[in-house]
C-alpha positions, -999 to 999 in steps of 0.1 A, spaced: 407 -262 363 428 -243 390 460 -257 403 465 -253 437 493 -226 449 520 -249 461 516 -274 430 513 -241 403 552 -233 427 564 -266 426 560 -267 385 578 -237 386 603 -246 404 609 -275 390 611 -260 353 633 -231 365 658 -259 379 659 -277 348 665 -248 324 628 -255 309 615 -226 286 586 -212 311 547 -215 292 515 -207 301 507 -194 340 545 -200 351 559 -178 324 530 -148 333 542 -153 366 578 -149 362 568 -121 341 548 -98 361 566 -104 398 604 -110 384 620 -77 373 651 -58 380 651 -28 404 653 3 393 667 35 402 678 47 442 638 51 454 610 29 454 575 38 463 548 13 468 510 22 464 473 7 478 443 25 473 406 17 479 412 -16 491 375 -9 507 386 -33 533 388 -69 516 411 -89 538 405 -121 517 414 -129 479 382 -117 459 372 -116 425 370 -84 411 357 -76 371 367 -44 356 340 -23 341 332 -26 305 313 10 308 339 41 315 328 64 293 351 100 287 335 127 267 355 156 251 389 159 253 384 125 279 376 105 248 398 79 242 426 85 270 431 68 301 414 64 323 383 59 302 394 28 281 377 -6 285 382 -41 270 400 -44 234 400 -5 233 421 -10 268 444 -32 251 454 -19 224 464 15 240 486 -1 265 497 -27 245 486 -57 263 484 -92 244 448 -100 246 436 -135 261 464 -137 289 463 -132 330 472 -92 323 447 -92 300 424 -108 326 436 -87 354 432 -51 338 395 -62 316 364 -76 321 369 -95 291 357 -135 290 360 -129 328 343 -158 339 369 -185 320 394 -160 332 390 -163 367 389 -198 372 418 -199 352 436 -172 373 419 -177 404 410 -147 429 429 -116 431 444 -93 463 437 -107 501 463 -88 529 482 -118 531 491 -122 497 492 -87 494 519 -87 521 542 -112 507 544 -89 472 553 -56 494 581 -80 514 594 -91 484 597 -58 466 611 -37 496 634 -67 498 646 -60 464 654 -24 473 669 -28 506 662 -15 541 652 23 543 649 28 503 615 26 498 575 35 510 545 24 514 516 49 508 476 42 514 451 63 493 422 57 515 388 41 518 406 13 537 388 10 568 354 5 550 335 -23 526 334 -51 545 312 -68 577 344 -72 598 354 -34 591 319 -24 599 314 -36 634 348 -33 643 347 6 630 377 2 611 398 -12 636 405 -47 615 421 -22 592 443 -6 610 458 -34 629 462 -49 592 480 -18 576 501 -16 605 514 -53 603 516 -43 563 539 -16 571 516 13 557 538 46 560 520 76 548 479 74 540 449 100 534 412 94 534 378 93 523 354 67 534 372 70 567 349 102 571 318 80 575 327 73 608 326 96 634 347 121 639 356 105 673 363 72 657 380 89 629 409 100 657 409 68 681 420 47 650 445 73 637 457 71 670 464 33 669 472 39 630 518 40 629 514 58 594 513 96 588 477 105 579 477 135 556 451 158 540 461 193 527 429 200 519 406 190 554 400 220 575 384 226 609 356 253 607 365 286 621 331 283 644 343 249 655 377 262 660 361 288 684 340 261 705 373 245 711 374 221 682 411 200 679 431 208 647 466 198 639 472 233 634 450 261 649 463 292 631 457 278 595 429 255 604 445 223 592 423 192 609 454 169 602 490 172 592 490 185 548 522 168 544 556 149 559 590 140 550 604 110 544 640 102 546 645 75 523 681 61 517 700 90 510 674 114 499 642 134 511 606 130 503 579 152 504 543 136 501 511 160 507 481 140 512 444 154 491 417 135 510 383 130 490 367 169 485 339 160 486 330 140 513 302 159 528 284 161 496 290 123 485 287 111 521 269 119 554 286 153 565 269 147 602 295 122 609 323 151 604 303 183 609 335 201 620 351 197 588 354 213 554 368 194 521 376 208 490 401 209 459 415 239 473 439 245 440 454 274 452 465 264 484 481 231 469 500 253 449 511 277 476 517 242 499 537 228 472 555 268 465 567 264 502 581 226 508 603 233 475 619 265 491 618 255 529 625 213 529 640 215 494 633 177 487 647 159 461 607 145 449 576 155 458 540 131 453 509 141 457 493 108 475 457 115 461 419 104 466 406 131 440 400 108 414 418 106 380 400 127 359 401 158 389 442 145 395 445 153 356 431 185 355 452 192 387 486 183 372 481 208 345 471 235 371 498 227 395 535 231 395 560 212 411 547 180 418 568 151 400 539 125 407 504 121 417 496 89 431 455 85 429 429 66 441 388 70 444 375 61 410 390 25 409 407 28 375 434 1 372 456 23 347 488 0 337 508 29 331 509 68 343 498 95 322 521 123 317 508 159 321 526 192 309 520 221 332 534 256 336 566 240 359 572 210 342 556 176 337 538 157 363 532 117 362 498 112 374 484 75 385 456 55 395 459 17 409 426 -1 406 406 -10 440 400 -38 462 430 -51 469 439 -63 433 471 -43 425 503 -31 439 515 2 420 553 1 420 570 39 412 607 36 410 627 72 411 661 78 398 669 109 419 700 127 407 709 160 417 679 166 440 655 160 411 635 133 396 662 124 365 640 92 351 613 65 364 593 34 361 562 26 371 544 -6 370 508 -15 384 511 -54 394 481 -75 400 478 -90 433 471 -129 418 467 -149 452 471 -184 437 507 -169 427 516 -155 457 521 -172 493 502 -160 519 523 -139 550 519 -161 583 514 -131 599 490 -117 582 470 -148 581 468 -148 616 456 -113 620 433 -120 597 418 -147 615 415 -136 649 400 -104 636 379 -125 618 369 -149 643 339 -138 664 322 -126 633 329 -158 613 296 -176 614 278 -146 605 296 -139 574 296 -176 561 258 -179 559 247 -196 525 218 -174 510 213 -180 476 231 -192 447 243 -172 419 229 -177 384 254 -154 370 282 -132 376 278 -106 399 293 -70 402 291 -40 400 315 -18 387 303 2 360 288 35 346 253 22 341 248 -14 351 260 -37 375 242 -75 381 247 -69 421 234 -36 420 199 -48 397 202 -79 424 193 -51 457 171 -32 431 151 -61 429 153 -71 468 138 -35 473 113 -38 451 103 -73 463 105 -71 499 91 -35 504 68 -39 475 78 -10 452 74 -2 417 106 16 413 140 6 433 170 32 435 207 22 447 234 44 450 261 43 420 292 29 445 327 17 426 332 -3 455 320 -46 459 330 -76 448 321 -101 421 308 -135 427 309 -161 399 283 -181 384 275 -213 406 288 -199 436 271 -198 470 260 -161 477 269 -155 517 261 -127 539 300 -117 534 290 -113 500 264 -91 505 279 -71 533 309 -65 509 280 -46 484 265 -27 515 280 -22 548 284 13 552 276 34 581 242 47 567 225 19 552 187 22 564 168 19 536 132 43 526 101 36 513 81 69 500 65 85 474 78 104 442 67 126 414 80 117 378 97 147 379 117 141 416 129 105 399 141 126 366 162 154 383 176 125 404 188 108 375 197 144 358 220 153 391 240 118 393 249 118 355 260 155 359 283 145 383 297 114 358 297 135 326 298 169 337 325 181 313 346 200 344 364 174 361 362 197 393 322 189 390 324 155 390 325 134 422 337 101 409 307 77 415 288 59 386 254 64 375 223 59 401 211 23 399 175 19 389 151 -12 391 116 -10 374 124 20 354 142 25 321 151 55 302 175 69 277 204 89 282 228 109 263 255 121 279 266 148 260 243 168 265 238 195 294 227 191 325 186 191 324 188 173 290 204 143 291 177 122 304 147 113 285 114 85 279 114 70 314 92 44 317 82 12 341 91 -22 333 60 -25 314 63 4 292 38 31 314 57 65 303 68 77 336 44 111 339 62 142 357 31 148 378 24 112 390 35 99 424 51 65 425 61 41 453 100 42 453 123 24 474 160 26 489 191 29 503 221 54 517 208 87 516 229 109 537 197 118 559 187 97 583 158 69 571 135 50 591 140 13 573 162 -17 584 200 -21 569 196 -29 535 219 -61 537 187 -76 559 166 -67 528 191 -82 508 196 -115 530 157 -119 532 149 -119 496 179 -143 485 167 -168 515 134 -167 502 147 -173 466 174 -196 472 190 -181 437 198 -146 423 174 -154 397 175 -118 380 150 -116 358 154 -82 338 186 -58 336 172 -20 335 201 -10 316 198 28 298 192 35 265 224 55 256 222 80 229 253 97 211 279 75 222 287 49 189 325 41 188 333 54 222 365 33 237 348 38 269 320 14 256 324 -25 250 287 -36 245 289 -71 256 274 -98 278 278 -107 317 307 -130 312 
């Protein structure tokens, strides 16, 4: 059973006072928040909090597959295999926060994770530790999306909520599935540095008159700032998501172009180290880890690349040799579950040692901010009785993260199917959602936190065997193509009343194979079938899926999920990246 915050404080307290030997949820907390500083700089990092004001619960894939020279290396590492590598004692609240592993018992042990407030009283505490002026605060995007409140008040919750958390430098993705109009108003209101290297205006939009931050080299915002922090100088270039017009609607943003663009990073990066001469320079990234990786080794003169986008809670940074050195590269989780924590030792206008730390955000551990509380409420407010509608009860856990599978994901599969009366139900492959425990009361929150996006009509048509099977060929290119510049950082396609095989090493055309409906009719490449749903970045006709959603669970009064269409996977025995296992 959970103890409540202030009685889990007062027992420690009360032991610290008397000298006791700290045990159990005391000592872990002691352990993880407690620590001395480090070094003349800190930097603090959020990414991909996707807009989750409130504590959540939030279970850690137990699918991340790496192929190739991934195999085995961070990020793709899940349960025991996860462990091990990092050296985590298995069955404790680190254990918890960075696995899906007996997650169930583990969270009501733990309790929820993340929530702004708590969230605010950790980045207090730890600039505290510091002192005034020595540290940062940086963003990684997809803030201002993922959540009802965010939704219909376009991001603006968000905003007001990273300003009041002190946000100093950010870049984006999900941002761009507002309008570009939007887009600006709330950077306007935003008191951070928004930052993207790699966002350009069009030169035809340019001509009609389009705004840029800088004209000559088509720069739609500013690709980097300095930071004076203590006594030294900090360079941070901002990489926004490149491929937001591909992964996303581009009409919201159809003055823009995205991209890796390597070699300008390189000539940015060339050009801050002769002209500002800074004493560090990050790259505050939403590429992804596996495209931040392969960019480390490419690019010189970055001492640290702090990531975001695929939502891998890494505990420590990788370090990658390239041609100029060796550059840390990072990624810290999603939803508002950790803190990362880089700590410089500048010396000599260079980066002399550092440590790094990725914190979990527990919320029964941490006291909320006042302040924070109180944004969150009024924000909160006119929306409240919307978002606390019961719908249905859970009859097991449900999330989503994943490569393959996710119970939340089968759960809208199956809404689609029922309501719109489909044999075959398709839902995008997001990272981002939040995970409801067994026996709890499904709400409208709930299911807004799986869809609310700014395209989420769902479709009803027909589709040849062959249309569903270069569907599913495309989205597990992008998760296993073996160039990490090919690979968008979304898991697999979500299917309901279709299984098939896959085998991800192969190429692209062959991995997929013996598709077939729920009752075993071979899917035939010729034959049309009634498919159904969600988020295509065209325009559909449909309602928002979250009323589809809503409907069926008030109709069912419980989840009820029937039948997981999990893959057969083919030529992947022993992968790390693998923990077979159940929902729990």
């Amino acid at each position: 059973m959970n103890l409540h915050r202030r009685e889990f404080l007062e027992i420690l307290a009360c032991a610290a006072a008397l000298g006791m030997p700290l045990t159990g949820r005391a000592r872990d907390a002691q352990e993880i928040y407690r620590d001395k500083a480090f070094g003349n700089l800190r930097l603090l990092h959020i990414t991909d909090c996707h807009a989750q004001l409130l504590p959540v619960h939030f279970r850690e894939p137990h699918f991340n597959i790496g192929l190739g020279g991934a195999r085995g290396k961070p990020p793709h590492l899940v349960g025991e295999a996860l462990l091990e590598y990092f050296r985590i004692p298995a069955g404790g609240i680190e254990a918890h926060a960075f696995t899906h592993l007996d997650f169930v018992e583990a969270a009501h042990r733990y309790g929820k994770v993340g929530g702004f407030a708590h969230l605010m009283t950790l980045v207090s505490r730890l600039r505290g530790e510091v002192g005034a002026h020595r540290s940062l605060l940086l963003d990684g995007g997809d803030t201002w999306q993922g959540s009802g409140t965010a939704l219909w008040t376009q991001g603006e919750d968000m905003v007001e909520a990273a300003n009041l958390l002190g946000v100093d430098v950010m870049t984006g993705h999900w941002e761009f599935t507002y309008p570009e109009q939007r887009v600006r108003a709330n950077l306007e209101r935003l008191q951070a540095d928004f930052i993207a290297q790699n966002v350009r205006v069009r030169e035809e939009a340019l001509f009609d008159g389009a705004p840029a931050f800088d004209e000559d080299s088509g720069h739609a915002f500013e690709p980097y700032t300095i930071k004076e922090v203590g006594a030294h100088r900090i360079a941070i270039v901002g990489q926004a998501f490149p491929y937001t017009p591909i992964a996303n609607p581009a009409r919201f943003i159809p003055d823009w172009s995205f991209g890796i663009r390597n070699d300008e990073m390189q000539a940015l990066v060339d050009a801050i180290r002769e002209d500002e001469k800074p004493d560090a320079l990050v790259l505050l990234s939403h590429n992804g880890m596996d495209v931040d990786l392969k960019m480390a080794s490419k690019v010189r003169g970055i001492d640290a690349i702090l990531g975001g986008h695929t939502h891998d809670a890494v505990p420590a940074p990788v370090l990658v040799e390239n041609p100029g050195g060796k550059t840390l590269v990072t990624n810290a989780g999603s939803n508002g579950k950790f803190l990362a924590v880089l700590d410089l030792d500048i010396d000599a206008k260079r980066v002399r040692d550092y440590r790094y730390r990725l914190l979990p955000v527990f919320s029964d551990l941490l006291d909320p901010d006042p302040q924070m509380n109180a944004l969150i409420e009024r924000v909160r407010a006119p929306f409240v009785d919307t978002l606390n509608e019961a719908l249905a009860v859970a009859d097991r856990p449900l999330y989503r993260r994943g490569n393959f599978s996710g119970t939340f994901d089968q759960l809208i599969c199956d809404a689609l199917r029922a309501v719109e009366d489909a044999q075959i139900a398709l839902s995008p492959g997001f990272r981002w959602g939040t995970t409801i425990l067994p026996g709890q009361t499904v709400t409208m929150e709930d299911v807004l936190a799986q869809t609310a996006t700014t395209y989420p009509e769902t479709y009803v048509r027909e589709m040849k065997g062959s249309d569903l099977k270069l569907i599913l060929e495309d989205v597990a290119d992008n998760l296993f193509n073996p160039d990490p510049y090919y690979q968008q950082g979304g898991d697999m396609v979500r299917v309901g009343g279709l299984d098939y095989a896959c085998d991800p090493s192969q190429s692209i055309g062959r991995r997929i194979f013996d598709m077939a409906l729920d009752n075993g009719e071979a899917i035939q490449a010729e034959k049309s079938y009634k498919v159904a749903g969600w988020a295509t970045v065209n325009p559909s006709p449909g309602p928002p899926i979250w009323e589809t959603v809503a409907a069926y669970l008030r109709d069912r009064k419980s989840t009820g999920i029937e039948r997981m269409n999990n893959p057969k996977l083919v030529n992947v025995s022993g992968n790390p990246g693998i923990a077979e296992g159940s929902d729990s």
